[in-house]
BAPA-436257 format. One record per residue (C-alpha): residue in one letter; x, y, z; residue number from 1. Coordinates in steps of 0.25 Angstrom, whole numbers, m for minus. Layout:
<sites>
<site><res>A</res><X>X</X><Y>Y</Y><Z>Z</Z><n>NUM</n></site>
...
</sites>
This chain:
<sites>
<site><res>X</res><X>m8</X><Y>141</Y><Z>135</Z><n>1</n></site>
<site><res>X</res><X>m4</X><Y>134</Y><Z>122</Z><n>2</n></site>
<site><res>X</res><X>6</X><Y>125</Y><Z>119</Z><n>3</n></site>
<site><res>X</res><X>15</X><Y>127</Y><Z>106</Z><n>4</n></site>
<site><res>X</res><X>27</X><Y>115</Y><Z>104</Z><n>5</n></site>
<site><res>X</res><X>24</X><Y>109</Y><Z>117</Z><n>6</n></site>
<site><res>X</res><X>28</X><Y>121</Y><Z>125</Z><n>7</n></site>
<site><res>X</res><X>16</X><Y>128</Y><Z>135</Z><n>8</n></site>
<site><res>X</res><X>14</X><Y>143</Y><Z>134</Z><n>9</n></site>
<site><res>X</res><X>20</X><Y>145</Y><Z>145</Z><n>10</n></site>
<site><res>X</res><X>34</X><Y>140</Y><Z>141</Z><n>11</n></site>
<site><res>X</res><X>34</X><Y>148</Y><Z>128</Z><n>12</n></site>
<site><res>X</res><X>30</X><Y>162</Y><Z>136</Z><n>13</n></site>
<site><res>X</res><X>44</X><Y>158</Y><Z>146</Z><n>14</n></site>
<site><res>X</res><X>51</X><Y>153</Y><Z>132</Z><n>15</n></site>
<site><res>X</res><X>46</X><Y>169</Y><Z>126</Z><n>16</n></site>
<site><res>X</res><X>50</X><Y>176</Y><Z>138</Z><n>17</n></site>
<site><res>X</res><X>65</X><Y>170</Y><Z>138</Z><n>18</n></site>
<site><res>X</res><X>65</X><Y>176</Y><Z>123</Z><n>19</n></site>
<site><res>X</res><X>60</X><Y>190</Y><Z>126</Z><n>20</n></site>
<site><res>X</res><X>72</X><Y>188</Y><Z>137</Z><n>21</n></site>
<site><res>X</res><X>81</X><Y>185</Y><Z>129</Z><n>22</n></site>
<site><res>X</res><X>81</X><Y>193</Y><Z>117</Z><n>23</n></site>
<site><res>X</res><X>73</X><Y>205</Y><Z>121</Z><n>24</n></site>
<site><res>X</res><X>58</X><Y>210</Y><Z>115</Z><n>25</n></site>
<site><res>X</res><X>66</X><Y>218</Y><Z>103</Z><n>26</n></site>
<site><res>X</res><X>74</X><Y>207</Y><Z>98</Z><n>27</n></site>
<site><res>X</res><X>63</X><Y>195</Y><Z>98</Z><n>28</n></site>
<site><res>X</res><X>57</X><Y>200</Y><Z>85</Z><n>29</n></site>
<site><res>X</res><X>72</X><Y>199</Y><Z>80</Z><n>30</n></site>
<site><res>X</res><X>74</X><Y>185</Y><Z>85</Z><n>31</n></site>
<site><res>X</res><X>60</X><Y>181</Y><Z>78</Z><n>32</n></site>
<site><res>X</res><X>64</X><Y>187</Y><Z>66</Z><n>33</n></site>
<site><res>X</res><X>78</X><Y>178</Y><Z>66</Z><n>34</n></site>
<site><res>X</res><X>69</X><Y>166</Y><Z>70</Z><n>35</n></site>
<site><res>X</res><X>59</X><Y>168</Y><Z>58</Z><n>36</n></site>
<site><res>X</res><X>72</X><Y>170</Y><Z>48</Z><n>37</n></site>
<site><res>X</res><X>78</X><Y>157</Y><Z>53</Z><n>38</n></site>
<site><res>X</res><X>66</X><Y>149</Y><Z>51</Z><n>39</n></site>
<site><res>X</res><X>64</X><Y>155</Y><Z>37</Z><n>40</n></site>
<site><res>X</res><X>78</X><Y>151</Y><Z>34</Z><n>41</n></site>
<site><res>X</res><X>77</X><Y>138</Y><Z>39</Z><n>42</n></site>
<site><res>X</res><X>64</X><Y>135</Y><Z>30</Z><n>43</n></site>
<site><res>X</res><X>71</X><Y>141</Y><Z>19</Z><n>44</n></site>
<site><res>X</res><X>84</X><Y>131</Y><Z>20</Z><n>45</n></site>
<site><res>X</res><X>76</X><Y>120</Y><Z>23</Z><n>46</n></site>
<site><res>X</res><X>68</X><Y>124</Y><Z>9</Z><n>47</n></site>
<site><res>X</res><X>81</X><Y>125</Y><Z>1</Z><n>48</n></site>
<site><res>X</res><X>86</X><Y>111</Y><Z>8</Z><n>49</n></site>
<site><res>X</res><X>71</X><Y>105</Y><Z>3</Z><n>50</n></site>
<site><res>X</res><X>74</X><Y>112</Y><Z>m10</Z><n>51</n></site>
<site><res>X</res><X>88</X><Y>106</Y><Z>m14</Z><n>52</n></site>
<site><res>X</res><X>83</X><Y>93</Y><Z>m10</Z><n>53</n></site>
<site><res>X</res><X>73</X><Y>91</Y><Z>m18</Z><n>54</n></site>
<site><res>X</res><X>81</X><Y>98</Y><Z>m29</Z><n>55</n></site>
<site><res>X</res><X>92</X><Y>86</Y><Z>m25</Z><n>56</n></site>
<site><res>X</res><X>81</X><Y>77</Y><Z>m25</Z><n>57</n></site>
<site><res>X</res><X>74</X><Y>78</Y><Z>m38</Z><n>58</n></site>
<site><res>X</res><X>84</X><Y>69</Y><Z>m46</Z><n>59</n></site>
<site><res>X</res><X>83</X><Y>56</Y><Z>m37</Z><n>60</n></site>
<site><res>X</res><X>67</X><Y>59</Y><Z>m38</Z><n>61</n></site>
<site><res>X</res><X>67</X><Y>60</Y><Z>m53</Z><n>62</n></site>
<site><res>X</res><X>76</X><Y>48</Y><Z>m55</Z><n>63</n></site>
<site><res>X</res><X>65</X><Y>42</Y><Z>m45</Z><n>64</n></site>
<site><res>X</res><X>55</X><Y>47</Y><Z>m52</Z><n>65</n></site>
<site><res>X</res><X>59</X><Y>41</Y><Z>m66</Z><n>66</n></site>
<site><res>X</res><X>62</X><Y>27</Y><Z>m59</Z><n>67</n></site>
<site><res>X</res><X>50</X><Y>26</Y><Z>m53</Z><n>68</n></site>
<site><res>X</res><X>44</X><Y>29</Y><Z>m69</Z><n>69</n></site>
<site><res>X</res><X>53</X><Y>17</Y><Z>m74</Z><n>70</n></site>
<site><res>X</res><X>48</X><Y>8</Y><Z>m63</Z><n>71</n></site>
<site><res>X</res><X>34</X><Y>11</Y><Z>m65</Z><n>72</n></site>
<site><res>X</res><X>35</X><Y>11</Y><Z>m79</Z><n>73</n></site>
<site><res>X</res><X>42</X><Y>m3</Y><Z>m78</Z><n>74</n></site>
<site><res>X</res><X>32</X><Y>m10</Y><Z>m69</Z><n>75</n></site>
<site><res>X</res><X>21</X><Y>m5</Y><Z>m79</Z><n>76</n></site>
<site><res>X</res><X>29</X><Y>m13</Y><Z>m91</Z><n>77</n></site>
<site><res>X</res><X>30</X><Y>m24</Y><Z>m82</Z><n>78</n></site>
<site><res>X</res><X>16</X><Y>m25</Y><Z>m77</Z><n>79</n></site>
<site><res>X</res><X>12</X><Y>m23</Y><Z>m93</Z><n>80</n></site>
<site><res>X</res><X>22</X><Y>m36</Y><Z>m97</Z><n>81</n></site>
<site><res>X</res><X>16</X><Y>m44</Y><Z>m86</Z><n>82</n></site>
<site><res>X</res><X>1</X><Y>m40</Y><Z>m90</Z><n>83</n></site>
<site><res>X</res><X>5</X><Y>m45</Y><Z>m104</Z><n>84</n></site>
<site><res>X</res><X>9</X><Y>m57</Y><Z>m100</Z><n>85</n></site>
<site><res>X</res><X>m3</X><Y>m62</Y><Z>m91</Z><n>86</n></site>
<site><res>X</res><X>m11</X><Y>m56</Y><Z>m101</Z><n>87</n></site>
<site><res>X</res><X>m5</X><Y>m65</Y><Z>m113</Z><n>88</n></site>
<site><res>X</res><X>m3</X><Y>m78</Y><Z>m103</Z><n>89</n></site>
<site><res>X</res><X>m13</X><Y>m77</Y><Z>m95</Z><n>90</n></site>
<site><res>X</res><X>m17</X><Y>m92</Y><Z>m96</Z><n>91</n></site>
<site><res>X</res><X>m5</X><Y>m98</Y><Z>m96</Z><n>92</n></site>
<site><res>X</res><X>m11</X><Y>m111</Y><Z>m93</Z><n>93</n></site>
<site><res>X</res><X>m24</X><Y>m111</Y><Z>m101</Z><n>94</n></site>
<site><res>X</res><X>m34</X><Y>m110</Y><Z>m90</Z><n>95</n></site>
<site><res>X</res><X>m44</X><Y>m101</Y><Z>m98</Z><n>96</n></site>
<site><res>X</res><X>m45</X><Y>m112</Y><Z>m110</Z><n>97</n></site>
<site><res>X</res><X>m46</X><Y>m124</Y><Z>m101</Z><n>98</n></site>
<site><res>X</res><X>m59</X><Y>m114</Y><Z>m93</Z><n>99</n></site>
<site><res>X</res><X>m65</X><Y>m113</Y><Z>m105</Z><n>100</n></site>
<site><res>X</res><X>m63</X><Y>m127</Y><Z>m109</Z><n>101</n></site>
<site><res>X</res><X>m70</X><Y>m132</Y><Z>m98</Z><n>102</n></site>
<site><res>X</res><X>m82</X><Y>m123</Y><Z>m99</Z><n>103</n></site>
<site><res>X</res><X>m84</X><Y>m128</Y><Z>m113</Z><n>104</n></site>
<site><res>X</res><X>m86</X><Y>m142</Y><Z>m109</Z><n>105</n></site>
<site><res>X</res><X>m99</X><Y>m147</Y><Z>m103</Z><n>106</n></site>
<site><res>X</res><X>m101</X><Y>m148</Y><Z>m87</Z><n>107</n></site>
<site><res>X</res><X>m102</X><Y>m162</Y><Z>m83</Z><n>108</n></site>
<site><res>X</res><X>m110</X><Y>m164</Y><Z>m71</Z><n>109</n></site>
<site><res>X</res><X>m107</X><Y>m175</Y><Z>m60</Z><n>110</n></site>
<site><res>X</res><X>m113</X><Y>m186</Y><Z>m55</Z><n>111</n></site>
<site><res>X</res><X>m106</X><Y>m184</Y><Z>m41</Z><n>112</n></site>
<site><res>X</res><X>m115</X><Y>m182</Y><Z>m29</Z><n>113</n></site>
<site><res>X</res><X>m110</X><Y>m177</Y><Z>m16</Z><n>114</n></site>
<site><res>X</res><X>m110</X><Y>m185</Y><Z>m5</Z><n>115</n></site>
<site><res>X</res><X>m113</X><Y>m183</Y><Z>10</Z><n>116</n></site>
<site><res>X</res><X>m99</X><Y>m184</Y><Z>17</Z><n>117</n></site>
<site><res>X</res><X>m105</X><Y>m188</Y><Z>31</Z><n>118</n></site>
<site><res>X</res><X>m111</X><Y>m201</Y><Z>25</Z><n>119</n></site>
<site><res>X</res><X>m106</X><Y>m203</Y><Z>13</Z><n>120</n></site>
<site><res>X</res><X>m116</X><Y>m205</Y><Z>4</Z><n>121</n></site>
<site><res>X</res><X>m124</X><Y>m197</Y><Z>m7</Z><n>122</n></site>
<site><res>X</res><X>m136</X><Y>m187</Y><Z>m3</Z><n>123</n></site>
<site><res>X</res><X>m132</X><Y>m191</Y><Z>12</Z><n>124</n></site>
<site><res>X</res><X>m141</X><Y>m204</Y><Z>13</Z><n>125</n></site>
<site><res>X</res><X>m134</X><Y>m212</Y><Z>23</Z><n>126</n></site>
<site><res>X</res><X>m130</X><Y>m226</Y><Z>15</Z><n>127</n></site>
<site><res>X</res><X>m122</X><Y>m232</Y><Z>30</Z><n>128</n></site>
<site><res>X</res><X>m109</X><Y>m230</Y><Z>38</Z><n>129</n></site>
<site><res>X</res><X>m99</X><Y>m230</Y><Z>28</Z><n>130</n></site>
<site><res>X</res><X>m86</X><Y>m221</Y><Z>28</Z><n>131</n></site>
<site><res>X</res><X>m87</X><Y>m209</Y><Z>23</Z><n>132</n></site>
<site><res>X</res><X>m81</X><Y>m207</Y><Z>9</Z><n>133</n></site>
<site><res>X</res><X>m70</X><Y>m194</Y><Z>7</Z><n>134</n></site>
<site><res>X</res><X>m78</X><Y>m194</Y><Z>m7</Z><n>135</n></site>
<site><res>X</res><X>m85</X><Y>m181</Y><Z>m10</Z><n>136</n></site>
<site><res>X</res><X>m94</X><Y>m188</Y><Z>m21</Z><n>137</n></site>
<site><res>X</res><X>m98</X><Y>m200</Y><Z>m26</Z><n>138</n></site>
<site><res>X</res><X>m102</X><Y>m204</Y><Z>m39</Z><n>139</n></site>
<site><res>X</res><X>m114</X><Y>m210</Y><Z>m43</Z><n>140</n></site>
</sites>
């Protein structure tokens, strides 16, 4: 059989008979009708309770509304203020001028030469058992 709000088919043919017992085959349609008013005027109060809340309610969410604006509009100055300032100091420290600076002077090439750290000396010729230097280059 079917089940329907965890009761077996079974139990809602015993839970129908004990009805019909009850109040009789001529006033079941009676009781249905009173049922089906009930719930009608339960959804209808539970609609007018919805209704005069949000009625209630409309005052706190405008005022919300209208702060969350001010907020919004506030944050927007601010985030405007701060981009004027970065934009108008954005060096503060003159690191773009000392950039270009270098770029302007000529390259000076070195005269280092790497050494090999196992033996110490340049272009890895072995030159005896010395200690080996913490020196990364030499000059010549």
């Amino acid at each position: 059989m079917m089940n329907l709000l965890f009761i077996s088919g079974g139990e809602i043919l015993i839970v129908g008979l004990v009805v019909l017992l009850l109040f009789g085959a001529k006033s079941i349609p009676d009781v249905a009708r009173m049922l089906g008013k009930g719930m009608n005027e339960f959804k209808r109060a539970s609609d007018e309770i919805k209704r005069e809340l949000r009625d209630q309610t409309s005052d706190i969410r405008r005022d919300i509304s209208e702060a969350r604006t001010f907020v919004n509009d506030e944050v927007k100055d601010v985030q405007k203020a701060v981009d004027t300032d970065l934009s108008v100091d954005d060096d503060p420290y003159n690191l773009k001028e000392a950039e270009k600076q270098d770029k302007d002077q000529p390259e000076v090439k070195s005269t280092k030469k790497k050494i090999n750290p196992i033996d110490n000396t340049p272009d890895g010729k072995a030159e005896g058992d010395g200690p080996i230097s913490r020196e990364d280059v030499i000059e010549e």
